[in-house]
N, C-alpha and C positions, 0 to 999 in steps of 0.2 A: 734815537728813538726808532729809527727802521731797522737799527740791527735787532734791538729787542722785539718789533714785533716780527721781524724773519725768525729770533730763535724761537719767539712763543709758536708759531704756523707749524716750525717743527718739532716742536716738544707736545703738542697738544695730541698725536695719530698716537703716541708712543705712551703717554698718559691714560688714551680712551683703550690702548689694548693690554697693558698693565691692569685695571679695573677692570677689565672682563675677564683677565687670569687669574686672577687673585679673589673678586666678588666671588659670592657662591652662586650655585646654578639655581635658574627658578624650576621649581618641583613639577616636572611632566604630571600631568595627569592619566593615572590609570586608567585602560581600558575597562569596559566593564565584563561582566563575565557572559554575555551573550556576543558581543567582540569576541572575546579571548578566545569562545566555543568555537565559532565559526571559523576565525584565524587557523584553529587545531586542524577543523575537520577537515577547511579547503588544503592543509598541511599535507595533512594526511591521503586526502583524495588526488593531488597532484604526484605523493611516492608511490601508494599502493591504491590504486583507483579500486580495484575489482575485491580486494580483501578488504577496503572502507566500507564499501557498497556491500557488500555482504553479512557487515558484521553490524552494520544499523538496520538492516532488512531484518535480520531473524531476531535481533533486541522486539524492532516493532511488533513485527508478526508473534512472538511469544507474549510481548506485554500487553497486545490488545485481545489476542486468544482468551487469555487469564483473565483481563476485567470483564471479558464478555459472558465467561462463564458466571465470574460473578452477579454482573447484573442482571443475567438471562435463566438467570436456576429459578425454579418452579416452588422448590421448599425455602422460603425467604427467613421462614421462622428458626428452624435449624441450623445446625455447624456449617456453615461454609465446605463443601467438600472438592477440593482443586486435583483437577484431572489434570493431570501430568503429562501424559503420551499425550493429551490433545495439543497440548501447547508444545510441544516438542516435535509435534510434524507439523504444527504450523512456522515454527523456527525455520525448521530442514527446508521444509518450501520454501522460504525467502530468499535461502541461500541456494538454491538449485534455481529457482523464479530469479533475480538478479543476476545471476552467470549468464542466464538464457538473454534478458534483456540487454545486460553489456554487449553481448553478440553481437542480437540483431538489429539494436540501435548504430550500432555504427554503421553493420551491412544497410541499413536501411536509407542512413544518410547518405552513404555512396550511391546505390541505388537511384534515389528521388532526386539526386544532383544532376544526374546522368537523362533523366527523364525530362524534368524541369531547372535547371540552374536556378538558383537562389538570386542571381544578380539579373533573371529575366523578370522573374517573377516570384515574390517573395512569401505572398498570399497565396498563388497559386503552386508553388512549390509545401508551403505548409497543409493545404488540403490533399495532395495526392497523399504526402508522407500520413496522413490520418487515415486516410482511407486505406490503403495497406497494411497498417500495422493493424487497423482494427479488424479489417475483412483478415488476415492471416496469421497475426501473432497474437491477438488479442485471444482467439476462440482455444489455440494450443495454451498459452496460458494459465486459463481458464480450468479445460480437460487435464493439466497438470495438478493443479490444485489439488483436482479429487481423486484423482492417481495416487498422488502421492501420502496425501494425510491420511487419507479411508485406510493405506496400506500399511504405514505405520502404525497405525491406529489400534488396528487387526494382528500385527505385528507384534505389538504391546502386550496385546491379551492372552494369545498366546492359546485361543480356543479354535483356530483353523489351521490347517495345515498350508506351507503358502502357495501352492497352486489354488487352490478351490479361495485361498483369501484373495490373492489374484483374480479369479473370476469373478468375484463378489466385488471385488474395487471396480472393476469394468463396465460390468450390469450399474451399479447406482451414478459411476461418472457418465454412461450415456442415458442414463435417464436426469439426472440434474442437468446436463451442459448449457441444454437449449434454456429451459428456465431461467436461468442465472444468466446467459449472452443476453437476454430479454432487459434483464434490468441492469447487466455492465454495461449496453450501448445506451441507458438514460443517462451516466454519469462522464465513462472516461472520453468519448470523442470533445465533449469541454476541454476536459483537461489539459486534455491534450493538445487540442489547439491551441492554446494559450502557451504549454509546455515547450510544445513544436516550435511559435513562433519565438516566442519571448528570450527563453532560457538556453544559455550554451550546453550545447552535447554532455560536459562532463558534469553540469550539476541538474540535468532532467532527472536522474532516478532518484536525487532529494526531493523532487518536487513529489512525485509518486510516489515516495514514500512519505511524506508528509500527508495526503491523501488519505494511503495505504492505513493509517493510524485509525481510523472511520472504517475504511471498507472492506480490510481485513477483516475483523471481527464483526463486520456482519456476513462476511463468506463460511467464518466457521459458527455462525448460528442460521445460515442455510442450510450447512452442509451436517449439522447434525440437529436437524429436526426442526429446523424453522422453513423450510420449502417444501411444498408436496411438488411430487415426481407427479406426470399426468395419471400415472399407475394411480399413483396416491389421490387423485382429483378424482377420479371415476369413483373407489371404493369408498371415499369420502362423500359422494356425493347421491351412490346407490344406499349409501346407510340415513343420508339424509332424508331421502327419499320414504325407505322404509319405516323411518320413524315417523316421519307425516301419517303414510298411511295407517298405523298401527294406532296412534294417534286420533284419526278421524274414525278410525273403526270403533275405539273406545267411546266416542263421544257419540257416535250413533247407537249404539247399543243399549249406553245409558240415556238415553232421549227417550229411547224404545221404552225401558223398563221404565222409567218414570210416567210413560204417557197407562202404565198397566196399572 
């Protein structure tokens, strides 16, 4: 009896690994396809970081350009009519706006490391880094924006010559700048804070461009006619004016003639 239960002790490791050679395997479960996505892009993002980051920037910035046209045209009634060069320097910007940002994100991280170490202070390392990019890189940013599309834009049509389309891009980027820094410091110093602290250096410009999907396409319905310049504030607001008076002059006149 105790040699058969010594040979069962040894026969039993040799049985249990026979039935898991021989059993079939249990069916992994598929990731799903927002896994699968993600897997691809951090794929992608760890071979070509700066050609990844550039080629979902100008996907964004083109396919928010184009819904914004759509939902932002004036004749709702008629044919949809899709401007092409607009969406096309808003692309090109994405991909010159993210070169710019891989830069000076990383110079910046060196920078702010050097200023405040992260292991002194973690909070206070992530407010210098805000305060920085928003006081310096956030305003060039910005002034790129309308550099760049206005000029394109201009470009497209092909009714200036490109000096004089140059100085026409110059004149409306420093009259839109301040306006628009106005209402980018309402949103990205958030963002950023949360971005700064939260998120590793190489997936912050997903963050911003996830964002970006939103505030793109309200930059390109700033930047063609949904902001007045203060030019445009005054002129808007001398006609305002005029029509009041033109207005109260009408209504006193007729007062007059009725009291006749």
């Amino acid at each position: 009896m105790l040699l058969v239960a010594c040979s069962l002790r040894r026969i039993a490791p040799l049985a249990q690994h026979h039935r898991r050679l021989f059993s079939s395997p249990a069916p992994s479960k598929k990731p799903s396809l927002i896994i699968r996505a993600w897997n691809s892009y951090s794929e992608s993002l760890y071979k070509r970081p700066l050609t990844t980051k550039c080629t979902a920037a100008a996907i964004i910035f083109f396919t928010s350009d184009s819904a914004t046209q759509y939902l932002m045209r004036e004749d709702k009634d008629n044919e949809f009519e899709w401007d092409a060069s607009r969406a096309i320097s808003g692309a090109i910007f994405g991909i010159v706006a993210t070169s710019y940002l891989h830069v000076w994100w990383n110079g910046l991280e060196i920078i702010c490391e050097r200023i405040m170490p992260v292991a002194r202070s973690k909070i206070a390392h992530t407010a210098i880094k805000v305060f920085i990019d928003q006081a310096l890189g956030a305003p060039l940013y910005i002034y790129m924006y309308y550099n760049i599309t206005n000029f394109v834009q201009m470009a497209a049509a092909g009714d200036k010559a490109p000096l004089e389309a140059w100085n026409a891009v110059q004149k409306k980027a420093n009259e839109m700048w301040w306006p628009t820094m106005l209402r980018h410091w309402q949103l990205w110093p958030v963002v950023h804070s949360f971005n700064f602290y939260y998120v590793p250096l190489h997936h912050r410009v997903l963050i911003q461009n996830l964002v970006l999907v939103g505030w793109s396409g309200y930059l390109s319905h700033l930047n063609n006619g949904g902001l007045l310049t203060p030019k445009d504030e005054v002129e808007v607001t001398v006609e305002v004016q005029r029509r009041t008076t033109v207005r109260k002059q009408q209504a006193d006149l007729a007062r007059k003639l009725s009291k006749k």
